[in-house]
C-alpha positions as CSV (number, residue, x, y, z in Angstrom):
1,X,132.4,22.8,51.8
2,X,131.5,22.2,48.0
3,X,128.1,22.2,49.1
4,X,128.0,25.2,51.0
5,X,129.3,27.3,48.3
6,X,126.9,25.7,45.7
7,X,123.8,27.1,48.4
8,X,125.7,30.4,48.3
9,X,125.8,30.7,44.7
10,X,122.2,30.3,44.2
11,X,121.1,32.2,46.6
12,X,123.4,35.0,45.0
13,X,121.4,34.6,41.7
14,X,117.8,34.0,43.3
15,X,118.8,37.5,44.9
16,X,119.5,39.2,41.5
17,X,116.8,37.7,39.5
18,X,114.4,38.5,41.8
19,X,114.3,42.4,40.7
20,X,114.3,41.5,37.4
21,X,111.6,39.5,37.9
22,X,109.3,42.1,40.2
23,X,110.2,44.4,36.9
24,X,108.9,42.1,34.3
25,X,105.3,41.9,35.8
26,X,105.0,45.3,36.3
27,X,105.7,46.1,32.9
28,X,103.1,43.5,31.7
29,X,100.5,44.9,33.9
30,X,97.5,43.2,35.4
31,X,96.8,40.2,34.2
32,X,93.0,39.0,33.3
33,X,91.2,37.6,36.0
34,X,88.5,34.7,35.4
35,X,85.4,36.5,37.1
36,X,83.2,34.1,39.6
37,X,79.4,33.1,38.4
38,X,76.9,34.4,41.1
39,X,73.5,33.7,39.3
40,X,73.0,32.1,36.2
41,X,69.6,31.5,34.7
42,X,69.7,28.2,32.8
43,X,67.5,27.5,29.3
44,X,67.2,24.3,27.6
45,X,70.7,25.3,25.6
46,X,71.8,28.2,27.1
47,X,72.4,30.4,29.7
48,X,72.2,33.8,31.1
49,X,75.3,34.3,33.3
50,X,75.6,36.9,36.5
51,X,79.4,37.2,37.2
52,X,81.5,39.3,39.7
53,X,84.6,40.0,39.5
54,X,87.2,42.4,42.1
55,X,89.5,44.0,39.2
56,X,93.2,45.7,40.4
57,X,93.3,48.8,39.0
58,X,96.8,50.5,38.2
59,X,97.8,53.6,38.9
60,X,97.4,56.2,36.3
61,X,98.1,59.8,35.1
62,X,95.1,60.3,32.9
63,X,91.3,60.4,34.1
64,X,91.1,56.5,32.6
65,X,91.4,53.7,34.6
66,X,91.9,49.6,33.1
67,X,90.6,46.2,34.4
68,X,91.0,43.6,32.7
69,X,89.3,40.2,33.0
70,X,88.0,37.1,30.9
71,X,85.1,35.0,29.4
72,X,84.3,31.6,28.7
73,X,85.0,31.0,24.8
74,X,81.3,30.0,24.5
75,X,80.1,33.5,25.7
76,X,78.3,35.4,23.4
77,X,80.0,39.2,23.9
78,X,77.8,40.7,21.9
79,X,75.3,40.4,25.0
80,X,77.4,41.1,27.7
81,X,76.5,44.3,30.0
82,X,79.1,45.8,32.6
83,X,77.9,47.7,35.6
84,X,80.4,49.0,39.2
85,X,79.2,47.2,42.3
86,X,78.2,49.6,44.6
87,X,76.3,51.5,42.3
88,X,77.7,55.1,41.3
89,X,81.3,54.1,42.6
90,X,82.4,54.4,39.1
91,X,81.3,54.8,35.3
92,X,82.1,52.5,32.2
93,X,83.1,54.5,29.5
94,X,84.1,51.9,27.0
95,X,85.4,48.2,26.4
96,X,87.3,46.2,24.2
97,X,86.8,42.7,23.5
98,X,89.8,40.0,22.2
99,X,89.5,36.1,21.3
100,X,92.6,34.6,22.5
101,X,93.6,31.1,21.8
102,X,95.5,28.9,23.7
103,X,98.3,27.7,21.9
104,X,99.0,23.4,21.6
105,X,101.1,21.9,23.7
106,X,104.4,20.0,22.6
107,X,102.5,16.1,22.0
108,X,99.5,18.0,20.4
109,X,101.6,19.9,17.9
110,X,103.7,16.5,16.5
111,X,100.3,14.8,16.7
112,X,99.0,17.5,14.3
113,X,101.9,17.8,12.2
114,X,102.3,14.4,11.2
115,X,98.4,14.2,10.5
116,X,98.6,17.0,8.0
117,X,101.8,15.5,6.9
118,X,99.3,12.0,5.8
119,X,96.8,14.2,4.6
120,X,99.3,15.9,1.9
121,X,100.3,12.0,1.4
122,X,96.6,11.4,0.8
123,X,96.0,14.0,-1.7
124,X,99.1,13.0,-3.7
125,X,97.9,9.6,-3.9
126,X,94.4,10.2,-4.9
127,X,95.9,12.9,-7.6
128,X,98.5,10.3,-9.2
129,X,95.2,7.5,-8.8
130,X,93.4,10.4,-11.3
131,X,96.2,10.7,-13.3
132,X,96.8,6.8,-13.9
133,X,92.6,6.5,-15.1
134,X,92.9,9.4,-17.5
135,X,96.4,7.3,-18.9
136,X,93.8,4.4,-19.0
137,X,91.4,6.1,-20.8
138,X,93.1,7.4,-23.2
139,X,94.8,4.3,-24.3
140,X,91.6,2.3,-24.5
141,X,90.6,4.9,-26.7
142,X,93.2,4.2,-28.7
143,X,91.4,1.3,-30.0
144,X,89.0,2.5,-32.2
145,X,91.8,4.6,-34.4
146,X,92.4,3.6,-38.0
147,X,95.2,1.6,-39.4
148,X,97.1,0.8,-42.7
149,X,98.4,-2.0,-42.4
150,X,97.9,-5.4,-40.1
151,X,101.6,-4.9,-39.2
152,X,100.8,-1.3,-37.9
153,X,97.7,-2.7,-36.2
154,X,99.3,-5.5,-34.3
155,X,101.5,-2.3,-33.4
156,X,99.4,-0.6,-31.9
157,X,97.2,-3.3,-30.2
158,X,100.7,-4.1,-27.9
159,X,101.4,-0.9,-27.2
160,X,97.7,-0.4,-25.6
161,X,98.1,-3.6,-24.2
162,X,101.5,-2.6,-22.8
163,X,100.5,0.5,-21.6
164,X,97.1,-0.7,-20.4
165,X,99.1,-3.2,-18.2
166,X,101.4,-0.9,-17.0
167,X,98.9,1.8,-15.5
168,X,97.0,-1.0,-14.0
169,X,99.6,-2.4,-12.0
170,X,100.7,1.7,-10.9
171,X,96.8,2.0,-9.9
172,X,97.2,-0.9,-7.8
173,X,100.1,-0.1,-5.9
174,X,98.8,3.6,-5.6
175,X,95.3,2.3,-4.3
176,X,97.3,-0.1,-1.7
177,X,99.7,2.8,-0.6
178,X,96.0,5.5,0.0
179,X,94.8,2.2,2.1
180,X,97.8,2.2,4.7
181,X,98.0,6.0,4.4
182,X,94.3,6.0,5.3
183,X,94.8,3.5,8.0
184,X,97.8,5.6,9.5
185,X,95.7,8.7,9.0
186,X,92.9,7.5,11.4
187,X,95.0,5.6,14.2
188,X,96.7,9.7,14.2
189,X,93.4,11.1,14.5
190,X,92.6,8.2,17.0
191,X,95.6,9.3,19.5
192,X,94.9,13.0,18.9
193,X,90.8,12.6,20.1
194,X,92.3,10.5,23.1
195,X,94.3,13.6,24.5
196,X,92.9,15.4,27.0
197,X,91.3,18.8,25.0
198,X,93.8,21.9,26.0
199,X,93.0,24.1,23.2
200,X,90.9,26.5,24.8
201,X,89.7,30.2,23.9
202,X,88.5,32.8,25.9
203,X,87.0,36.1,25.6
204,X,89.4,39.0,27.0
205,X,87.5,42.0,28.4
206,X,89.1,45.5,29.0
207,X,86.9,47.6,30.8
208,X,87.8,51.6,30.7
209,X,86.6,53.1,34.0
210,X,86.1,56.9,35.8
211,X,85.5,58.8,38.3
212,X,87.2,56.0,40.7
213,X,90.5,56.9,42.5
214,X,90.5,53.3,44.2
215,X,93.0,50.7,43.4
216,X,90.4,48.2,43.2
217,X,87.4,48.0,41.7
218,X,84.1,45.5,42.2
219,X,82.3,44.7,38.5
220,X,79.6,43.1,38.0
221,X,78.0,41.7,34.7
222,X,75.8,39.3,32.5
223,X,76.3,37.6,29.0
224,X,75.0,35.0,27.6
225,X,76.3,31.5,27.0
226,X,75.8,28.5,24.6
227,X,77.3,25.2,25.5
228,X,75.0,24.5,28.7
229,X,71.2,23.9,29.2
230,X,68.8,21.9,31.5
231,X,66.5,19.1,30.5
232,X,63.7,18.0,32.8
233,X,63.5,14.3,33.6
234,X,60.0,12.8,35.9
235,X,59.4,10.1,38.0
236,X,56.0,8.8,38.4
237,X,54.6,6.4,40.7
238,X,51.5,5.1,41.0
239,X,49.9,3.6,44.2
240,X,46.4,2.6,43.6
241,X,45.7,1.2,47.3
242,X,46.1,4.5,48.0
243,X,44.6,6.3,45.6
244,X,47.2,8.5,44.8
245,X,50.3,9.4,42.2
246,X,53.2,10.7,43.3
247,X,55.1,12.8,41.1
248,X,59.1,13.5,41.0
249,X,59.9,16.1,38.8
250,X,63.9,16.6,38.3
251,X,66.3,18.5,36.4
252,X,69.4,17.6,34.6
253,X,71.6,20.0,34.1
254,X,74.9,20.4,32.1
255,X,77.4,23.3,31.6
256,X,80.4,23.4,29.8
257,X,82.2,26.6,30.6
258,X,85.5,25.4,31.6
259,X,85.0,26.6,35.0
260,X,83.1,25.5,38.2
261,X,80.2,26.6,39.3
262,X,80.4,26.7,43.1
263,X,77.6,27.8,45.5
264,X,75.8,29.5,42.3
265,X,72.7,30.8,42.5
266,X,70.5,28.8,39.6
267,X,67.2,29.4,37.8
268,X,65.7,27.1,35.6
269,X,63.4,29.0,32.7
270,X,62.2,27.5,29.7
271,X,62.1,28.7,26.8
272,X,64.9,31.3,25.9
273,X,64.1,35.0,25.4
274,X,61.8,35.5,22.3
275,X,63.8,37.0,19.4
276,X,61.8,39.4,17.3
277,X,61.5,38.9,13.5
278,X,63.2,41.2,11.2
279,X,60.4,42.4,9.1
280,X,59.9,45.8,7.8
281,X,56.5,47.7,10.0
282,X,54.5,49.9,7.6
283,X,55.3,53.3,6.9
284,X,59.2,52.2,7.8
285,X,62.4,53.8,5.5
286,X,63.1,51.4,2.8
287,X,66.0,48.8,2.4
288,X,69.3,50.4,0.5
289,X,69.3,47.3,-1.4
290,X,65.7,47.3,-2.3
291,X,65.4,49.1,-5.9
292,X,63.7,51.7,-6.4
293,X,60.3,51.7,-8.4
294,X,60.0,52.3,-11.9
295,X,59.4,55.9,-13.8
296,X,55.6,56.4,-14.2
297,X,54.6,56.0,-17.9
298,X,53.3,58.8,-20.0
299,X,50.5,58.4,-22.5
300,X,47.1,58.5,-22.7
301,X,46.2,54.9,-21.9
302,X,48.1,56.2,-18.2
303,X,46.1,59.3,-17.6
304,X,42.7,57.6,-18.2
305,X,43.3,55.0,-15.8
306,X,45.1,57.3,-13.3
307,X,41.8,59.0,-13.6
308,X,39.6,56.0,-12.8
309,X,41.5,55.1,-9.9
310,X,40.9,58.4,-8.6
311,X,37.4,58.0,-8.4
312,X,36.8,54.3,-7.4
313,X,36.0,54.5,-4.1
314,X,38.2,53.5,-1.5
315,X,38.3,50.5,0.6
316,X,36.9,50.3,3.9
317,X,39.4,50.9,6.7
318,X,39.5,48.0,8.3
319,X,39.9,46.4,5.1
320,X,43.0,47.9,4.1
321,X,45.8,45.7,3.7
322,X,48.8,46.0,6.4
323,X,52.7,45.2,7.0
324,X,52.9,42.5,9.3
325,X,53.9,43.9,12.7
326,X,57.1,43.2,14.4
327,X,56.1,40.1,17.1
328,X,57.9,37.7,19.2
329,X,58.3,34.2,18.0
330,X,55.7,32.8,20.0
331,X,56.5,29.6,22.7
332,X,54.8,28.5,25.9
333,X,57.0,29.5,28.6
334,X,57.6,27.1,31.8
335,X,59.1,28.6,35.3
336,X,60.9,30.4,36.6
337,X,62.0,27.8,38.7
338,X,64.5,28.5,41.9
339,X,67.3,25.8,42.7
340,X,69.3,28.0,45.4
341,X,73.0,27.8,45.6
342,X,74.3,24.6,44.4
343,X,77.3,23.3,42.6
344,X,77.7,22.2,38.6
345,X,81.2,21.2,37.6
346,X,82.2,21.6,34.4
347,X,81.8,19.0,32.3
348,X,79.5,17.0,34.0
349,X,75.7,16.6,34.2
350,X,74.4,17.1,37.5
351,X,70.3,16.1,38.7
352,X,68.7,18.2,41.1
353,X,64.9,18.3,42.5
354,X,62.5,20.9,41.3
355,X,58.5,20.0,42.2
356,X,57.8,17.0,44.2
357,X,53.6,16.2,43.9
358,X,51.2,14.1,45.4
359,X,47.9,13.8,43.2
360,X,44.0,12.0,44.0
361,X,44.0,9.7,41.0
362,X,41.3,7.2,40.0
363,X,42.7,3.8,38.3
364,X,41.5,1.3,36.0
365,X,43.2,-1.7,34.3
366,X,42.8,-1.7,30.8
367,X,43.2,-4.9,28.8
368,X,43.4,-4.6,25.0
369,X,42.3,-7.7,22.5
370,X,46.1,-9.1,22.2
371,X,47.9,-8.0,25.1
372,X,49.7,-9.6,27.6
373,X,48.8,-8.1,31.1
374,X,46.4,-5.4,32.1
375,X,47.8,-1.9,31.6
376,X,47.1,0.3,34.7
377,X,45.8,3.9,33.8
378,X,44.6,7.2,36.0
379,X,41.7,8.6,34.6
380,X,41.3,12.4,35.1
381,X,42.7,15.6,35.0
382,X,45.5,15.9,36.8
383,X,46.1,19.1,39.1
384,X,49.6,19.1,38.9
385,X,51.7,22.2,39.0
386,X,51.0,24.5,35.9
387,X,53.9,25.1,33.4
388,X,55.8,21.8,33.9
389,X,57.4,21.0,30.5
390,X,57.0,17.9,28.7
391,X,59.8,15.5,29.2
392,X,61.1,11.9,29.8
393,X,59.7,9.7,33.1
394,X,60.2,6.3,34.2
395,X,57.0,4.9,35.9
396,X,56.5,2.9,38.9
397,X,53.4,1.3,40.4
398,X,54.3,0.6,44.4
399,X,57.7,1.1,44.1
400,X,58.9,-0.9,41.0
401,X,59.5,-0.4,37.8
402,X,56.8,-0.8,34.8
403,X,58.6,1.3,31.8
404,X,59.6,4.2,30.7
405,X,57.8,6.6,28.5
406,X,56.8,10.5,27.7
407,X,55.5,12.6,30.7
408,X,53.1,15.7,30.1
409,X,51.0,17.7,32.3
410,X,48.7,18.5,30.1
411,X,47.2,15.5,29.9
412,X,43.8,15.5,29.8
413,X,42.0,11.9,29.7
414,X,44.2,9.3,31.1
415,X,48.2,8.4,31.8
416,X,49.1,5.3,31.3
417,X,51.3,3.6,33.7
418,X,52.4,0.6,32.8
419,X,51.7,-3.3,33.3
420,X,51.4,-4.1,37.5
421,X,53.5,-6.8,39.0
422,X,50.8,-8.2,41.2
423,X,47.7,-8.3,38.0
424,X,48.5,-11.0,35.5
425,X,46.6,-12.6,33.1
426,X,46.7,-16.2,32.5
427,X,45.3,-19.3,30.6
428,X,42.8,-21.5,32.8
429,X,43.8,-25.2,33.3
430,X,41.6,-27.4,31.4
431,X,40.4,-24.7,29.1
432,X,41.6,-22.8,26.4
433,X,40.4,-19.5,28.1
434,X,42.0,-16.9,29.8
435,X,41.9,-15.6,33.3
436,X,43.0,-12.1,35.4
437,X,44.2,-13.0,38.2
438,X,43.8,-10.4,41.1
439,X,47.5,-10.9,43.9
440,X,47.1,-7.0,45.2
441,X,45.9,-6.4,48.3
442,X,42.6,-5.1,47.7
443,X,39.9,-5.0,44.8
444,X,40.6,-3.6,41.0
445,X,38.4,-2.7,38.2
446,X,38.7,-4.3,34.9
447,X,38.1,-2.7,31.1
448,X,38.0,-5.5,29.4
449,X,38.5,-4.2,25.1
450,X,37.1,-7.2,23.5
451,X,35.2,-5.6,20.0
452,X,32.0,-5.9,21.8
453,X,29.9,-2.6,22.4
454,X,29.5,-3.2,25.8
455,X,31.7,-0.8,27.7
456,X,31.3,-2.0,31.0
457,X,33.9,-2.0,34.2
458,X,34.3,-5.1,36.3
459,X,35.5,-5.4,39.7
460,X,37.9,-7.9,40.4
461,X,37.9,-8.6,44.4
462,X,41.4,-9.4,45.5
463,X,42.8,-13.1,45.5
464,X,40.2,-13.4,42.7
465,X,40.4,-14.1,39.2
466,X,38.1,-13.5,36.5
467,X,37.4,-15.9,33.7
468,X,37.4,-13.7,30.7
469,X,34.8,-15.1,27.8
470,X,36.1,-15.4,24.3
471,X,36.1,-12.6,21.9
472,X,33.3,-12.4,19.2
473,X,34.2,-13.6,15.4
474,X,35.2,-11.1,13.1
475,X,32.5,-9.7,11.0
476,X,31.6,-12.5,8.3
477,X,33.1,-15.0,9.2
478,X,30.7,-17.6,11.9
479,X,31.9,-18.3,15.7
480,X,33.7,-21.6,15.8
481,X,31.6,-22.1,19.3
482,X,28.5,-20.6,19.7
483,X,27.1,-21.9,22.8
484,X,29.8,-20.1,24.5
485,X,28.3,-16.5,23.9
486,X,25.9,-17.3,26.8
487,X,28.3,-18.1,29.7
488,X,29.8,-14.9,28.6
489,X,27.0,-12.9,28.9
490,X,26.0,-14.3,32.8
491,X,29.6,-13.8,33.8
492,X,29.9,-10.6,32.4
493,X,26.5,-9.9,34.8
């Protein structure tokens, strides 16, 4: 029975706070809605956003109409443009824009209490630490005063000792206590970066609307948005049976809205919109805050050359100098590249395909005076895709890894791609020479960069090795083994 009558009670008081409570949110009114990204256009640090958003529209007695709804804190609203979806089903007339932070919760606000509470400790300390070196100072001035007697100097030599002594031993402890207040001052500041970040701010947009008697109204608009960006990132793999490079090019992409992006339509455009220089054009108003040009003088020196400038004869046209006209900041521009509908959360970095290549290439090992292995080039232009940006790669030669490096496709001459697994160079048994050593499955060709003039390419047939001859002398200074110059040259035929 006791039971019962508790279920009764509350269900009595659900019943009667339940108007109160349909009251309260009508007389707060809509509340902001967080619009959903539909296309967003990604630069290197920034973005262009495409939103939609279905706003509830209350009813009103005037011709004015509300919706309210909300942007990323990292939106820029000074770019943002509003528009009703369908077209002409409604008019924007104005719009107000409010930052709102979100307050801290209860464990962030002690955590930032008590480290502004060690911070005032800190600055008391390091004041007090002033004050006891100026006490210091002054009393090891003290030393050079003047004295009557010895009695008065033996005087004042233990009271600057005294006090001396005294200021020390507060300078110490005061130094100590700034130590443990520093100490507990970072392990605060420690717990406080450990919490998950809740303090977020957001952009609140309301949107004045006519000419619509719906209760609900479609919006659509774009802004742009720091805190996101892509980066390209390549792969590049060499296959010289083949005769070919294949070429991955991807992009890594971050955002940091807050929000999800789900089934968003990306771009990929590099660089940002050009921003025009603000430089006065000729025969533009001048600057308030330029001043004004001096009074002409009088006098007769003035008239007489007044009069000479009048009949000098003018410049040529084309001569005449000019205000520098207002350009864009000039960039090379790469894309637009088209990603369709994909998902970013936020927070995260997420790597998706863009251009995937395959490209004739012509390779040649190239073994510097020095170096370990061969290094494995393509010579050639390549024809890859115009307008990829320079970026990061990690190169492969038949599926493993040689290094990573820069990628570019503007290279012109050659692209080096690192040392191959199955061409090594060794030192012949019985002889201090040194040998490449051919283990792929068919022939290579061999630059061989030993000072001599000869440039010549040798063929290395595969399961062969070639005996490389030694490298000349430095200039001035003899060959330690002469006779060996001539094996060199009939191996080298």
């Amino acid at each position: 029975m006791i039971g019962k009558a508790g279920e009764k009670k509350l269900y009595r008081a659900a019943r009667r706070g339940f108007p109160f409570f349909l009251g309260l949110l009508v007389l707060i009114g809509p509340s902001p809605l967080l619009a959903v990204p539909v296309e967003v256009t990604l630069y290197p640090d920034s973005a262009r956003i495409t939103e939609m958003v279905h706003a509830k529209l209350p009813s009103s007695a005037g011709s004015l109409a509300s919706a309210n709804f909300t942007l990323p804190g990292s939106a820029d609203p000074a770019t943002l443009t509003i528009g009703c979806l369908p077209a002409g089903s409604c008019r924007v007339e104005d719009y107000q824009v409010k930052r709102i932070e979100t307050p801290l919760g209860p464990k962030e606000a002690e955590i930032e209490k008590k480290a502004a509470k060690l911070r005032d400790e800190d600055a008391r300390i390091r004041a007090a630490i002033l004050a006891t070196e100026s006490q210091i100072q002054f009393w090891q001035l003290q030393t050079k005063a003047k004295t009557k007697t010895l009695a008065d100097a033996q005087n004042m030599a233990a009271a600057i000792g005294r006090n001396i002594r005294k200021a020390g031993q507060e300078k110490i402890a005061l130094q100590e206590s700034l130590g443990r207040t520093g100490q507990r001052l970072r392990e605060v500041e420690a717990e406080r970066a450990a919490l998950p970040d809740r303090r977020k701010s957001t952009w609140q947009i309301t949107v004045s609307l006519s000419g619509t008697a719906a209760r609900e109204q479609t919006l659509g608009f774009t802004y742009r948005m720091s805190g996101c960006g892509w980066s390209p990132a390549y792969r590049v793999e060499a296959r010289p049976g083949e005769g070919k490079i294949l070429l991955t090019f991807d992009a890594e992409i971050r955002q940091s809205s807050g929000q999800d992006w789900k089934d968003v339509q990306v771009v990929l455009a590099s660089p940002g919109p050009p921003r025009e220089r603000a430089t006065a054009s000729a025969g533009s108003a001048p600057s308030p805050d330029t001043p004004a040009a001096p009074p002409a003088k009088k006098g007769k020196k003035t008239r007489k050359a007044s009069a000479l400038n009048k009949t000098a004869t003018p410049p040529p046209e084309n001569e005449m100098p000019s205000a520098p006209a207002i350009a864009p900041i000039a960039a090379v521009a790469y894309g637009p590249w088209s990603l369709g509908k994909i998902d970013v959360p936020a927070g995260a970095t997420v790597r998706r395909n863009v251009v995937r290549e395959t490209g004739d290439a012509s390779f040649l090992y190239l073994l510097e005076p020095g170096a370990e292995k061969p290094v494995l080039q393509s010579n050639g232009r390549h024809s890859w895709t115009a307008g990829m940006p320079e970026g990061p790669a990690m190169f492969f030669i038949d599926g493993s890894v040689t290094g990573r490096g820069r990628f570019s496709a503007e290279t012109v001459n050659s692209l080096p791609l690192g040392a191959d697994p199955r061409v090594s160079l060794r030192v012949k048994s019985g002889s201090a020479r040194s040998e490449v050593v051919n283990g792929r499955p068919g022939p290579i060709r061999l630059h061989w960069k030993d000072g001599r003039p000869s440039t010549d390419v040798v063929s290395i047939p595969s399961g062969a090795a070639l005996t490389l001859p030694p490298s000349p002398a430095p200039s001035g200074f003899p060959e330690k083994d002469a006779s060996t110059t001539a094996p060199a040259k009939e191996e080298r035929k």
